[in-house]
N, C-alpha and C positions, 0 to 999 in steps of 0.2 A: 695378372693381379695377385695371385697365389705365390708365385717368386718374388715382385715388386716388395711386396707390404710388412716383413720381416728387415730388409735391407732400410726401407726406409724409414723405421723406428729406430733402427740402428746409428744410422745418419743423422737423425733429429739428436739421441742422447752426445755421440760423436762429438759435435759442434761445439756444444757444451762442456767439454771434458779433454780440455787439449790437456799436455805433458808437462808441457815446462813452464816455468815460475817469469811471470812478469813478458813485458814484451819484447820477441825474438823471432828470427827467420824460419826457428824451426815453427813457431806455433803460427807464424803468418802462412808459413807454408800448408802445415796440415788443416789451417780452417778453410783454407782456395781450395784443397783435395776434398777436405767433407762438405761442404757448400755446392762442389759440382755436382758430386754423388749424390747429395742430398733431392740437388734438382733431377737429376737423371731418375732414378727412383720414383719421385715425384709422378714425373712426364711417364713412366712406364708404368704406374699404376693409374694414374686420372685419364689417361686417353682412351686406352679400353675402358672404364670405369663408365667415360661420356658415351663412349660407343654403344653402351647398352641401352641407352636409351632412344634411339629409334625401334631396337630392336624388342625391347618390353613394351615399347609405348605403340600401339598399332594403329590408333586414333588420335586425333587432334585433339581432343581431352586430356586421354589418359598422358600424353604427353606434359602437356603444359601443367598438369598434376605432377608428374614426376618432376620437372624443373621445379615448380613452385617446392614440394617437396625438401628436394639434395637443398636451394636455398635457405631454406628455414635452419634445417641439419647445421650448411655453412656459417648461418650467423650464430646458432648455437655454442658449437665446435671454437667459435673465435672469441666467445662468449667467457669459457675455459681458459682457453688461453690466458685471457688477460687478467686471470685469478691466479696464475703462476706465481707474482709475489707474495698475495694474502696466503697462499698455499703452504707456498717455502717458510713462511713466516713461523707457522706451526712446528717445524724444527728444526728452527734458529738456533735455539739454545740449546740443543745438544751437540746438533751438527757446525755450528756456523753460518756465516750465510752462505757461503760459496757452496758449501754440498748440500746445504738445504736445497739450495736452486736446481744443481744437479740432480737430487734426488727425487724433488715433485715433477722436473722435466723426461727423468726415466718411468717412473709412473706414470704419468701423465701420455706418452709415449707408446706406454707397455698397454695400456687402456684404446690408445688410437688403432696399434695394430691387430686389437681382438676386432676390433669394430671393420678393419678394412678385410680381415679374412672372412667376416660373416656373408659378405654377399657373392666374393670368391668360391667360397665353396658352398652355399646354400642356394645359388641359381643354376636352374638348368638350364645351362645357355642353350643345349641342343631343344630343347622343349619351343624356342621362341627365337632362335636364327638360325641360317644356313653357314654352319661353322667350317665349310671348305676352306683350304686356304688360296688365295690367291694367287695366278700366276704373274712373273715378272719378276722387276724388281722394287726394291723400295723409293729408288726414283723414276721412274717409269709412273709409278702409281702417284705419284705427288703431282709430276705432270701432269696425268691425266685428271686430277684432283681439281688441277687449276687452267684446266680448260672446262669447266664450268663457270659459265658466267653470270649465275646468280651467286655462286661462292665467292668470285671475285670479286662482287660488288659486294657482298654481307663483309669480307677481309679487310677493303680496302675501310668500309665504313667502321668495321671493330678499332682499327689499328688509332683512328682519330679520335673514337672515345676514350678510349684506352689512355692514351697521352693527355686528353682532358682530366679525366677520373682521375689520375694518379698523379698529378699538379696538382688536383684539388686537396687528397685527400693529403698529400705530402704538407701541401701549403698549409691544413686547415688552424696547426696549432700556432705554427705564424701568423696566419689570420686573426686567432683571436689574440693573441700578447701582444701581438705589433700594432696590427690596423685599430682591432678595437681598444688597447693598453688595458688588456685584463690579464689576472693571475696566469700562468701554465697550469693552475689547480683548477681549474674551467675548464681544460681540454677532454681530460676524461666523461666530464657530464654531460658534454656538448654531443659527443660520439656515440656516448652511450642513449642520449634523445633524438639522435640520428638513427640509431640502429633500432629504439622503439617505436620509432615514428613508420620505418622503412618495413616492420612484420605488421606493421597494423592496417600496412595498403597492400597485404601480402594477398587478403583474402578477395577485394578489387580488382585487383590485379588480373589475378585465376577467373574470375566471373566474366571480367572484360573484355580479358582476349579470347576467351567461346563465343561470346558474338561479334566483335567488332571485327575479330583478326588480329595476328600477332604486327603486325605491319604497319598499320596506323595507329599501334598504341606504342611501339617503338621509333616512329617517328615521333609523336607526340614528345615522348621521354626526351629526345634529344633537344626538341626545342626548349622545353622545361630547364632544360640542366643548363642549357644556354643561359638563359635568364637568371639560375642560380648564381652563377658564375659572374655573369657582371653584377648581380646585385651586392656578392662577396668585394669585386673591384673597389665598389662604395662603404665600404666598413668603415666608419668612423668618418667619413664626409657625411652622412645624413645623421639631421639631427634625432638620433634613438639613442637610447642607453646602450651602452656596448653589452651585456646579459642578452636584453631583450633582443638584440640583432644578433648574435651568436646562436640563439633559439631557433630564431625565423630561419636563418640560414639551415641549420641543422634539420627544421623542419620544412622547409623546399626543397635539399638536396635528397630528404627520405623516398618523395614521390619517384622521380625518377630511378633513383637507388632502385625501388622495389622490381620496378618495371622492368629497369636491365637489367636484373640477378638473376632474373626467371628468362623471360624470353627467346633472348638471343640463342641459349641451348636449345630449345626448342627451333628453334628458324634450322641450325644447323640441320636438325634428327629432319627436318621435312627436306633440307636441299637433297643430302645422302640419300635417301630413302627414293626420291624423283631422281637421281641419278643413276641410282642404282636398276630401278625398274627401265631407266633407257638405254646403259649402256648392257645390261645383264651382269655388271661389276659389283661388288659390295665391296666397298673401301670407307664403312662407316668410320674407323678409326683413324684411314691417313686424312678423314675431312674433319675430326678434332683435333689430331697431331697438328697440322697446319692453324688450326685454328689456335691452338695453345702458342705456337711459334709467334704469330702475329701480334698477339696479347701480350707476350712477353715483353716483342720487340719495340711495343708498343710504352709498354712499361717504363723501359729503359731507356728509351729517347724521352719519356717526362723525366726522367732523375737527370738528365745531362742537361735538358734545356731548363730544369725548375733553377740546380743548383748552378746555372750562369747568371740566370737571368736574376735572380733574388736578389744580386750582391750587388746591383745598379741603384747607387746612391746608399749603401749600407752603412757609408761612413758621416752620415748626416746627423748628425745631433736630433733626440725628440724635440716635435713641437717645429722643429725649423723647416720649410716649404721645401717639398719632395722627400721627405721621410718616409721609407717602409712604401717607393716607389716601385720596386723591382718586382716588390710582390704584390701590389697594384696590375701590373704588367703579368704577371704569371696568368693572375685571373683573368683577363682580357683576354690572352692569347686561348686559354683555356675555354672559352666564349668563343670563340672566333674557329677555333678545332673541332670543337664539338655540332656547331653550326655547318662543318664543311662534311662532318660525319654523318649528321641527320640527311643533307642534301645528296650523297651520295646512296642513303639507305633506300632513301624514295625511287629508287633506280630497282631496285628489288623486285622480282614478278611474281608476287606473293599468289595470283590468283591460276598462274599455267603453272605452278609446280606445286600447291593443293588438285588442281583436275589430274596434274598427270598421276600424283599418288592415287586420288579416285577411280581413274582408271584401272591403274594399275591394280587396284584391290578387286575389281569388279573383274578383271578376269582370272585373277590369281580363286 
């Protein structure tokens, strides 16, 4: 994290700041070089980063504390972000816009990586894990990573939400301009009552899964987001005003929103942790590494299947039957993923790998 968090503030301004004027091989080239880097960076500061948290979190509390936690942080932190233009705006007129941008993005930047060195050097990891390093190799332990078969079933279940969420969120400003024939200047307040809607089940959330378990309140979420999802398919077939149905939406995709922002980190910090106590291995980080991998991959198979599938009937005049069909269809499919993702989560053995940590504490 201490090496990580300097390169990757570096990488962020980078991206920003190509060389040559107008569009050209070289600046296509250097933003594929800073976009890798960027991710790489990334992945080498937030996997250990995830890692700490079986390892600070010793309780099923204090756990689900710290997920609920970094969550709040995350929507914060993205909170910032999208003040980048109003930011830049401030010195427009001396700079222009182009290095206004660049210059609130270096700031802005220079601010992320004091924040990412604070926990780097202000924890003492030794105080709260067993910092040996591991023998073998880095694939050997990824293996053995996925010969656990409650991680392979919490992976298999990520990888399907993942491809839902990110169809959804990809589609949502389609949703409102196409389906429901409102402004693009309704996308931002929609997002932004999504993400007020989604800290305010924040405190829910944390209360609920102390007694229920993290297990039935993320199945729940999945079937929720199901239903988001087809009720999104109906935008502009049910008779609502497209405002008030942009709302509703925004304000049922927050429930779930909340529930899997927090949880599923926490599902991971207890498999690690029961795995750990049975093989004598700690591999808390190759069981976020794989887990960021999947999320990705997960990612990026919704950007291939959103942008095929949107463009089915794109050439249909408003108003004429099968208009703004494809992305009708995104959402469905998006229902129909997230539905195979919940069913596969209930497959989960939430209740022998809470005992076996139990145990495992009770002789530790």
């Amino acid at each position: 994290m201490r090496v990580a968090a300097i390169p990757f503030g570096v990488m962020t301004v980078l991206i920003f700041t190509l060389p040559f004027k107008g569009e050209s091989y070289g600046n296509f080239g250097l933003l594929f070089l800073f976009c890798m880097l960027f991710y790489l960076c990334m992945t080498a500061y937030c996997t250990p980063y995830n890692a700490l948290i079986p390892e600070l979190g010793r309780t099923q509390e204090t756990r689900i504390n710290l997920s609920t936690y970094i969550s709040v942080t995350y929507f914060f932190g993205s909170g910032i972000s999208y003040l980048v233009p109003n930011i830049a705006g401030i010195f427009a007129g001396s700079l222009g816009y182009t290095n206004s941008f660049r210059l609130t993005v270096g700031i802005l930047a220079a601010i992320a990586v004091v924040c990412m060195l604070v926990p780097a050097f202000l924890i003492d990891e030794n105080a709260y894990a067993d910092t040996t390093p591991t023998e073998g190799t880095a694939f050997s332990s990824l293996i053995s990573t996925f010969k656990n078969g409650d991680f392979r079933t919490f992976v298999a279940s990520d990888i399907f939400y993942w491809v839902g969420l990110t169809m959804f969120q990809t589609g949502l400003p389609f949703y409102i301009t196409t389906l429901l024939g409102l402004k693009d200047t309704w996308t931002f307040p929609m997002f932004a009552a999504m993400t007020f809607f989604s800290l305010l089940c924040y405190a829910p959330v944390n209360i609920f899964a102390k007694k229920m378990g993290k297990k039935k309140l993320i199945g729940f979420a999945f079937m929720f987001f199901s239903a988001t999802f087809l009720v999104t398919a109906l935008a502009g077939v049910l008779p609502i005003p497209g405002v008030a149905y942009g709302f509703m939406i925004s304000a049922l995709a927050a429930v779930p929103m909340a529930i899997l922002g927090i949880l599923p980190q926490a599902v991971v910090a207890d498999i690690s942790e029961a795995d750990q106590i049975k093989t004598g291995e700690s591999r808390q980080g190759m069981f976020y590494a794989a887990r960021t991998f999947a999320f990705k991959m997960g990612q990026s198979l919704a950007m291939l299947l959103f942008t095929s599938i949107k463009t089915i009937n794109s050439d249909v005049p408003k108003g004429q039957t099968g208009y703004g069909l494809g992305l009708r269809i995104t959402a469905v499919l998006a229902t129909v993923l997230c539905l195979i993702g919940g069913f596969i989560f209930m497959r989960y053995k939430e209740d022998s790998v809470i005992s076996t940590i139990r145990t495992g504490s009770k002789e530790d």
